[in-house]
C-alpha positions in Angstrom: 5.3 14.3 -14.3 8.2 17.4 -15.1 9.1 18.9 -12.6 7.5 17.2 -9.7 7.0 19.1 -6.7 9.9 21.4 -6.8 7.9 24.5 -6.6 6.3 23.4 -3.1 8.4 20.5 -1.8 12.6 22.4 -2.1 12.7 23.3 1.3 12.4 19.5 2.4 14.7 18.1 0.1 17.3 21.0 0.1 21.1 19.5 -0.9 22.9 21.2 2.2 20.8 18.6 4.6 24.0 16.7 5.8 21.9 15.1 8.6 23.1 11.7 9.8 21.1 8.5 10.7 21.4 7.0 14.1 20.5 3.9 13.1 21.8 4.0 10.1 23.8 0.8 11.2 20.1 -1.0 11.1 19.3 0.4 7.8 21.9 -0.4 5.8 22.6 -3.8 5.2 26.1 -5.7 5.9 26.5 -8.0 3.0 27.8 -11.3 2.9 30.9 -12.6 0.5 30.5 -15.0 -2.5 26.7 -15.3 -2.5 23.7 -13.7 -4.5 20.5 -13.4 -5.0 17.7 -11.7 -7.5 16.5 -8.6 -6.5 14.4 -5.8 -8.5 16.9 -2.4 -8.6 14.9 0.8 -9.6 17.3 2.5 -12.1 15.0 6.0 -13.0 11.9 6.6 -13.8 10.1 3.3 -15.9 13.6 1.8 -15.6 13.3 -1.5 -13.0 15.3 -4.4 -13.9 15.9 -7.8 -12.2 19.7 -8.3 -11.1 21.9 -10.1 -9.3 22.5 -8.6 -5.9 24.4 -10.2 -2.6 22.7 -11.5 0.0 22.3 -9.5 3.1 22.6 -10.6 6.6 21.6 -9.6 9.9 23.4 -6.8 11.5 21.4 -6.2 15.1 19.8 -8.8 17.4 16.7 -8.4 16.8 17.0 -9.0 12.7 16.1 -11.8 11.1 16.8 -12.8 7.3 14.0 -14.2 5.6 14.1 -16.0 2.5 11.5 -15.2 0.5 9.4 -17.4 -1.0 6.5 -14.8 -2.2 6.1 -11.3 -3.0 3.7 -8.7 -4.9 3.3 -5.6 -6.6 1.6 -3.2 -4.7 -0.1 0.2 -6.7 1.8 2.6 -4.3 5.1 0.7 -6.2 3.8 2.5 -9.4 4.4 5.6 -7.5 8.3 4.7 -7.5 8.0 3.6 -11.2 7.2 6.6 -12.1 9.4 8.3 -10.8 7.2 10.3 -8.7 8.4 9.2 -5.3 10.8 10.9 -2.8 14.3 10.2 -2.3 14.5 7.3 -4.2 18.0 6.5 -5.9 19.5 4.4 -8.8 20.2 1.1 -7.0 17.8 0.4 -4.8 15.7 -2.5 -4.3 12.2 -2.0 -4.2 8.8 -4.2 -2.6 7.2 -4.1 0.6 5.1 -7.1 0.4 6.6 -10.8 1.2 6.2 -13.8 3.0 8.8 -16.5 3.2 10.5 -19.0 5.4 12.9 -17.7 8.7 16.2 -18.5 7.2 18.5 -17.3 10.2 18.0 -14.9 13.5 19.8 -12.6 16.0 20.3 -13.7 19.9 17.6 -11.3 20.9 14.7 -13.1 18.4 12.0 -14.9 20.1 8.7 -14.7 18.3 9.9 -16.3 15.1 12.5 -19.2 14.7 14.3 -20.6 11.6 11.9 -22.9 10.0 8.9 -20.6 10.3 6.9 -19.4 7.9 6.5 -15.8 7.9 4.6 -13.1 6.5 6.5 -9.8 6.7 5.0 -6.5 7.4 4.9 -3.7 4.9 5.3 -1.2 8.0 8.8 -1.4 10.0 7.8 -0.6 14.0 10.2 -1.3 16.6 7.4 -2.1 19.0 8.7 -0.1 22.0 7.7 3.2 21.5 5.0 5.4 22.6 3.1 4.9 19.0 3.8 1.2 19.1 2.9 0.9 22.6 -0.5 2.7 21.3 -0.6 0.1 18.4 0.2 3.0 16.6 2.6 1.3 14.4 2.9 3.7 11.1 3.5 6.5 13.4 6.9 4.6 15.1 9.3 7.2 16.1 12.4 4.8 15.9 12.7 3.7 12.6 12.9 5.9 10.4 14.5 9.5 11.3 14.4 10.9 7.4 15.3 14.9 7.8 13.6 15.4 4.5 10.0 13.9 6.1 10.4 16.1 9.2 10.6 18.8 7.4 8.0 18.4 4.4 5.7 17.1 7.7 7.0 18.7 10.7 7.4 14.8 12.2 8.3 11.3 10.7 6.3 7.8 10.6 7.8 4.3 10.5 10.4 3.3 8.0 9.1 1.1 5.0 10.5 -1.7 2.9 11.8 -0.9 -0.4 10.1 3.3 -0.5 13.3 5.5 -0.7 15.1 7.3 1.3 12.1 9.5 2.7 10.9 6.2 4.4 14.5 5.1 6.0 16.3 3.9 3.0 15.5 -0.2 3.8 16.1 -2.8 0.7 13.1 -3.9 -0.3 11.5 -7.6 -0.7 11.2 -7.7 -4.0 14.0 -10.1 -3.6 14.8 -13.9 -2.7 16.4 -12.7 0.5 15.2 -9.6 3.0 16.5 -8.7 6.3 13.3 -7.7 8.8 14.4 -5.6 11.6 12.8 -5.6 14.8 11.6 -8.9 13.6 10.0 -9.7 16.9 7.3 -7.7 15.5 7.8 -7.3 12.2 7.9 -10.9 11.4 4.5 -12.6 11.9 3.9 -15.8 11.7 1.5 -17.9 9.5 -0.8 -20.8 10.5 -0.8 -24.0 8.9 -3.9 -23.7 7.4 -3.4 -20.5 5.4 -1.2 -20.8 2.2 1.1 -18.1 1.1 -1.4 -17.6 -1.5 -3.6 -15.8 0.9 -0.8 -15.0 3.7 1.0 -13.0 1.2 -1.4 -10.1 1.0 -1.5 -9.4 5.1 1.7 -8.2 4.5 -0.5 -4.5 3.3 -3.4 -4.6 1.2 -5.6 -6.7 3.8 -5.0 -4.7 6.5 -4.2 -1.7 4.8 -8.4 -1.9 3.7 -9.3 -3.1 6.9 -7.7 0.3 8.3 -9.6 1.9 5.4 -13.3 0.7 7.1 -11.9 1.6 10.9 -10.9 4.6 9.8 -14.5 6.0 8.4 -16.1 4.2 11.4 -18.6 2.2 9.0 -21.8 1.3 11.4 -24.4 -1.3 10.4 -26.8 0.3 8.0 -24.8 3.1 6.9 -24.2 4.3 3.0 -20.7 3.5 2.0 -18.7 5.1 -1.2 -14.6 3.7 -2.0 -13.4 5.8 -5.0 -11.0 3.7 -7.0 -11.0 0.1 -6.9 -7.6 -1.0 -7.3 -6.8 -4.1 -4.9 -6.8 -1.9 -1.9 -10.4 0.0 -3.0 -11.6 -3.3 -4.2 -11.1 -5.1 -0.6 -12.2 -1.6 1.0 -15.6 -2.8 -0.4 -15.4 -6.8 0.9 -14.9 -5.2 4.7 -17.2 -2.6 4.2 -19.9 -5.2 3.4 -18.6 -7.4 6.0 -18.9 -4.3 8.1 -22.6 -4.6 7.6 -23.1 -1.5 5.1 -26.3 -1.0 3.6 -25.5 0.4 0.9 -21.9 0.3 -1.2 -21.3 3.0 -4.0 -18.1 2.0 -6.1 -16.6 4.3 -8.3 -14.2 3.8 -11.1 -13.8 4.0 -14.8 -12.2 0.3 -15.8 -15.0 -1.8 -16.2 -13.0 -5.4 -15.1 -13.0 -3.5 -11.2 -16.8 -1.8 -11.5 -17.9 -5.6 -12.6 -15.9 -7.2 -9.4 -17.1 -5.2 -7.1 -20.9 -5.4 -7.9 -20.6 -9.3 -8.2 -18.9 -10.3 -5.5 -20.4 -7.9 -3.0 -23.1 -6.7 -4.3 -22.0 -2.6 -4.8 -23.8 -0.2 -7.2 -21.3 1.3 -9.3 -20.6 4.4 -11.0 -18.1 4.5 -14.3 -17.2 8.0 -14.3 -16.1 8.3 -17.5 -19.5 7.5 -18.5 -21.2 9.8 -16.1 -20.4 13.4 -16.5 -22.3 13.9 -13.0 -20.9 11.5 -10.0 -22.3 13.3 -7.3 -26.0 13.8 -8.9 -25.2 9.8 -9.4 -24.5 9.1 -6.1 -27.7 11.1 -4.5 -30.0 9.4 -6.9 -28.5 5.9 -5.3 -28.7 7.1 -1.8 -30.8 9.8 -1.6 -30.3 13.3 -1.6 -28.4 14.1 2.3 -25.9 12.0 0.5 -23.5 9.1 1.7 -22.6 8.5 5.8 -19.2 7.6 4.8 -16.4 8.1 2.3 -13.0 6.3 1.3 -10.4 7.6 -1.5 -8.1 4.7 -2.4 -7.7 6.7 -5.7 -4.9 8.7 -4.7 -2.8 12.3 -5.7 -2.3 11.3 -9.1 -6.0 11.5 -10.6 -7.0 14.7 -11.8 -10.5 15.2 -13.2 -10.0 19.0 -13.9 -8.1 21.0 -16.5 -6.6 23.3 -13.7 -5.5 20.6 -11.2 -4.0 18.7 -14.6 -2.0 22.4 -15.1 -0.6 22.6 -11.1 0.8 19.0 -11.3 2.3 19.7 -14.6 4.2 22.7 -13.6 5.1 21.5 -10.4 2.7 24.0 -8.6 0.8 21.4 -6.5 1.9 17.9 -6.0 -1.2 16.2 -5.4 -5.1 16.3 -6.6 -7.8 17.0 -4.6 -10.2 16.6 -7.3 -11.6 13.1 -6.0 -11.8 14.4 -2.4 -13.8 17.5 -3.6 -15.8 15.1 -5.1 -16.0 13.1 -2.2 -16.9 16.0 0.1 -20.3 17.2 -2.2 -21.1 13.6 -2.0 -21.4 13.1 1.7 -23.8 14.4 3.9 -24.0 16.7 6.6 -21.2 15.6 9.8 -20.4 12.7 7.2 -16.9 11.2 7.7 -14.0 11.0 4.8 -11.2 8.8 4.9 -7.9 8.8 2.9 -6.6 5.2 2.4 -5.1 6.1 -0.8 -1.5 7.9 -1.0 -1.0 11.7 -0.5 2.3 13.3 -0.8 2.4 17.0 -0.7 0.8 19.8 -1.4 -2.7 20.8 -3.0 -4.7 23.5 -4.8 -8.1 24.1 -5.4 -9.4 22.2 -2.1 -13.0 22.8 -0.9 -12.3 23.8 2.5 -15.3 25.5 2.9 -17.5 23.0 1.4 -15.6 21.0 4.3 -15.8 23.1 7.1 -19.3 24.2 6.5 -20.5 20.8 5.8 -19.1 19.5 9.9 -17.3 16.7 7.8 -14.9 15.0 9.3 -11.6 14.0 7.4 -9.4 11.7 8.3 -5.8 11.1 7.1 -5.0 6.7 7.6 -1.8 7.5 7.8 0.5 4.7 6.0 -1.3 2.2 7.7 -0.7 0.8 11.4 -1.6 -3.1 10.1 0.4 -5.0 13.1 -3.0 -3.4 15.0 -5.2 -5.4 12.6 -3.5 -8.9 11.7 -5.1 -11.1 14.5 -8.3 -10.3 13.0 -7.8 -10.2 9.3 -6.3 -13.7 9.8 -9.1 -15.1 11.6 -11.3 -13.2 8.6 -9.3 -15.2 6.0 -9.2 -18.6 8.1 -13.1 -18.7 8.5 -13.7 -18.0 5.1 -15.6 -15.1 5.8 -13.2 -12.2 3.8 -11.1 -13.8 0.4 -7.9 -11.8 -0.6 -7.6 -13.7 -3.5 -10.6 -11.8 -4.8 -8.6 -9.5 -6.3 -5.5 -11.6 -7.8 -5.1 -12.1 -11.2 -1.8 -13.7 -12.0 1.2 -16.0 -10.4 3.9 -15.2 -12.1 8.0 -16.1 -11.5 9.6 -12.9 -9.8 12.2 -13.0 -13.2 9.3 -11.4 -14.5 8.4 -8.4 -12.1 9.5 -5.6 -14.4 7.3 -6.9 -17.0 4.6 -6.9 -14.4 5.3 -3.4 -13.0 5.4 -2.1 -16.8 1.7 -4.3 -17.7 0.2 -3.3 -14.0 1.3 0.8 -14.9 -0.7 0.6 -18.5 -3.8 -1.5 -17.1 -3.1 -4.2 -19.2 -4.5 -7.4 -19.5 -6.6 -7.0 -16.6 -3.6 -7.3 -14.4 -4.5 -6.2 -10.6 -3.0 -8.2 -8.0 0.0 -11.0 -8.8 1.3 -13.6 -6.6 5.1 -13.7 -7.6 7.0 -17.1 -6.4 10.5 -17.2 -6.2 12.8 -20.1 -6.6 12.2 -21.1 -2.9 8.3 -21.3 -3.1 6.5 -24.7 -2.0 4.2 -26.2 -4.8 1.1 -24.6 -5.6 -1.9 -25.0 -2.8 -4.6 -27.7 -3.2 -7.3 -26.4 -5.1 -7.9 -23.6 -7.5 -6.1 -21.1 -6.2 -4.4 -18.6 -8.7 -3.9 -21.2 -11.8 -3.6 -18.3 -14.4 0.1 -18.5 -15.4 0.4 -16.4 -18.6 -0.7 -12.8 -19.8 -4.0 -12.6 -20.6 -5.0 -11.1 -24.1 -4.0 -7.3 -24.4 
């Protein structure tokens, strides 16, 4: 989008901010001599391109370097692709979803060893500080101390694999190689009995819609709607039925997601670019006090109004709040809103009123504090009783992300979740788990 967020966001991201990183020793990388590795580089905007990158090693003693065996593509990544992320610049390596195999670890390393298999967390915490202590672990005060955040939200949150600048700057693990700091936490280990096929996506999307339906506090019984059903609105659903939900409203307009959603867990659905009236939709579903709860895992990007199409074009107003305007005349009276999906800035045209008036309560998920979540969302996946997989389409080699980050961007081919090996992935798991190896028809 031209001229993204300049009118509101210049003050944050002003050119005589000369601040300085204490730990920028932890964030940048020490590279090693005469080795390489591939690695996705963001060169602009629709410009990603696998290259050959050196290796990086461990610099503090709590890093470890993993050597990724699996990684993904997450819908927040298309933020980056487009160019509408903060900070980001020409050479960096993007991905915050992996798992892999410990390759080698500082003296002060004692959860993980070499050998282990790993899944690595999207969110970087270092575990010690007052928001860690409170499990808390997207709020982290220690690793990530981005000027440009503080100022745009008068604090900062945790630092983030391969998300610019604004988010501390780390490499990503789009890669064959990552180095996890703080890897005591950050590093979490995977049982025997759960392939990387379905350890892969703890890394964010499982826990990231678990923190979706904790967030709304969904009580047995209640109405339920999830706006956008990427992979993280899709699995917002799963929990939300597992959360014993009466009722699921599921609201998109590609028809592959609406037809998931209702099969596999049983959702009514709404295609909104065949209903001119959502809302009205929704109360004929429901009934007319509404829904009890509401999650946007849409995000700032989807505008269903002329004049919130305008702002973002200009650069008056960096995010839409058509969907959560939406959301609000769809809820009932002292209903609860959650934001799972990404917000960035600013926004016009919001229905505070309709808000205040209503007694709803919305709540912002923050990035996503998922180390608070893993113990259960593996014992979810081990009993059989949530799938990830629901929502993967394709394996792929990672020599073929930027063809994946270009197909996921256009909705093509009914691409939604991949499972990218590397070189150093293990065979395929027993069973039919993710056997689709080419594009489907587009």
């Amino acid at each position: 989008m031209s001229n993204f967020g300049q009118t509101v966001l210049n003050k944050a991201f002003s050119s005589t901010d000369t601040h300085e990183s204490p730990h920028s020793v932890t964030i940048q990388p020490r590279w090693q001599t005469g080795t390489s590795m591939k690695a996705l580089v963001w060169h602009g905007k629709n410009d990603v391109r696998v290259e050959n990158h050196e290796i990086p090693d461990i610099t503090e003693p709590e890093d470890a370097l993993v050597k990724v065996t699996c990684a993904t593509v997450c819908g927040s990544d298309l933020h980056l692709y487009q160019g509408e992320a903060f900070e980001l610049k020409e050479g960096d390596i993007l991905g915050h979803e992996c798992a892999g195999v410990v390759e080698k670890v500082g003296n002060g390393v004692t959860n993980v060893k070499v050998g282990d298999r790993v899944v690595v967390t999207a969110v970087i915490a270092c575990g010690e500080c007052k928001w860690c202590k409170q499990g808390l672990t997207s709020a982290c005060s220690e690793t990530n101390d981005s000027s440009a955040m503080e100022k745009l939200y008068g604090t900062t949150f945790s630092g983030i694999f391969g998300y610019g600048h604004i988010t501390g700057g780390y490499p990503g693990s789009q890669a064959e190689f990552v180095r996890v700091p703080f890897a005591n936490i950050n590093c979490v280990k995977l049982p025997d009995d759960v392939p990387f096929e379905k350890g892969l996506y703890l890394s964010d999307i499982v826990v990231t819609s678990h923190h979706a339906v904790v967030s709304a506090d969904i009580q047995e019984g209640e109405t339920v709607g999830v706006w956008g059903l990427g992979p993280v609105g899709a699995l917002t659903v799963q929990w939300a039925k597992i959360m014993g939900a009466s009722k699921i409203v599921a609201i998109d307009n590609v028809a592959h997601r609406l037809e998931l959603v209702k099969q596999k867990y049983g959702a009514e659905t709404i295609n909104f670019a065949e209903t001119p009236d959502v809302v009205m939709a929704i109360k004929k579903l429901v009934g007319p006090d509404g829904l009890d709860k509401g999650i946007d895992a849409s995000g700032f990007r989807y505008t269903k109004t002329v004049m919130q199409s305008l702002q973002r074009a200009i650069g008056a107003s960096t995010d839409s709040s058509d969907v959560v305007n939406e959301i609000i005349l769809s809820v009932r009276k002292f209903g609860k809103i959650a934001l799972i999906a990404d917000f960035l800035g600013y926004t016009n045209n919001f229905n505070l009123g309709g808000m205040m008036e209503k007694g709803i309560t919305l709540v912002g998920c923050s990035q996503n504090p998922g180390h608070k979540y893993g113990e259960t969302c593996l014992k979810h996946i081990q009993d059989g009783t949530f799938d990830p997989l629901d929502v993967v389409s394709h394996r792929f080699k990672l020599e073929q992300i930027a063809d994946v980050y270009k197909r996921f961007n256009e909705k093509a081919g009914g691409i939604e979740k991949v499972f990218l090996e590397t070189v150093y992935a293990p065979p395929r798991a027993a069973g039919p788990i993710l056997q689709a190896d080419v594009w489907k028809d587009v």
